[in-house]
C-alpha positions in Angstrom: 0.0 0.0 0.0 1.2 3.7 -1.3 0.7 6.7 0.6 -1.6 8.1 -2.1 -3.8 4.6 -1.3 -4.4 4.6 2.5 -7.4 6.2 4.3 -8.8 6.6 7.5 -10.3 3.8 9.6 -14.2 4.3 8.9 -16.9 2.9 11.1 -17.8 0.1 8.5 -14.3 -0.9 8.9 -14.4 -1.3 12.5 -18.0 -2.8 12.4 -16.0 -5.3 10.0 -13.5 -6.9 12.4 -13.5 -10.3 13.9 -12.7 -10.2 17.6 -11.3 -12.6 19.3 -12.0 -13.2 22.9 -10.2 -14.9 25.9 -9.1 -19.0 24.9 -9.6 -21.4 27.3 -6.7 -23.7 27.1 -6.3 -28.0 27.9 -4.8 -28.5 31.1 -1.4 -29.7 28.9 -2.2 -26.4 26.7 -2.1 -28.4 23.7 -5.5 -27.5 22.7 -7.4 -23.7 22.6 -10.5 -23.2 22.9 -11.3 -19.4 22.2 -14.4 -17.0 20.8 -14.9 -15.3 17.6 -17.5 -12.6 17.7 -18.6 -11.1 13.9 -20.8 -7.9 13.6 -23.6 -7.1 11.5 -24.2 -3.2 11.0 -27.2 -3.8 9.5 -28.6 -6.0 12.0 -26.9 -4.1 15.0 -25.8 -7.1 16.3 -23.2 -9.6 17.1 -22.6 -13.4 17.1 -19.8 -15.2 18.6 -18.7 -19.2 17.5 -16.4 -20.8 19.2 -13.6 -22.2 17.5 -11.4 -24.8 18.4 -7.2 -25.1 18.0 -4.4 -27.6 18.5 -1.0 -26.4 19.2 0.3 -26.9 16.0 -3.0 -26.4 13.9 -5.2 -24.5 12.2 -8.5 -23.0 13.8 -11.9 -25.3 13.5 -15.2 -24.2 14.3 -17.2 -25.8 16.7 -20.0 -23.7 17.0 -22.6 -22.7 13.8 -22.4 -19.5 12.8 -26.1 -19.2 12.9 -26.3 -19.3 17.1 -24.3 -17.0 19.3 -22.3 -18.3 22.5 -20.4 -16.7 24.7 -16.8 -17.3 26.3 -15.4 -20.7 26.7 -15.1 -22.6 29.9 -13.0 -25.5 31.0 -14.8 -28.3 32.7 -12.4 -31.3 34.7 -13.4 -33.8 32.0 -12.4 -32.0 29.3 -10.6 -34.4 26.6 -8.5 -33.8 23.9 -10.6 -35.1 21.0 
């Protein structure tokens, strides 16, 4: 990106991010458990999957993106799987 290309952040930018919220990690840490919250500025709303990660691997989503959760939570019988 030139200097004659960039602009200022707008509000449909911002309303365009993916957040990421606080992972839950497996008591070895070799798997993440962590939120994903998109935006709609249309709908003024926002819906948040949970996705899953191994140390060495790309994200997976465990949630649809059709239902909002919330943060993760580790539970003593939590498995690696």
């Amino acid at each position: 990106m030139n200097a004659t290309s960039r602009r200022p952040i707008t509000v449909e930018d911002l309303w365009a991010f993916r957040r990421i919220g606080a992972p839950a990690a497996s008591p070895d840490g070799s798997l993440i458990i962590f939120p994903v919250t998109a935006f709609d500025m249309e709908k003024n709303e926002g819906k948040t999957r949970l996705y899953r990660m191994h140390a060495n691997g790309e994200p997976t989503p465990l949630t649809s993106a059709d239902v909002g959760w919330r943060a993760p939570r580790r539970t003593p019988s939590w498995r690696r799987s």
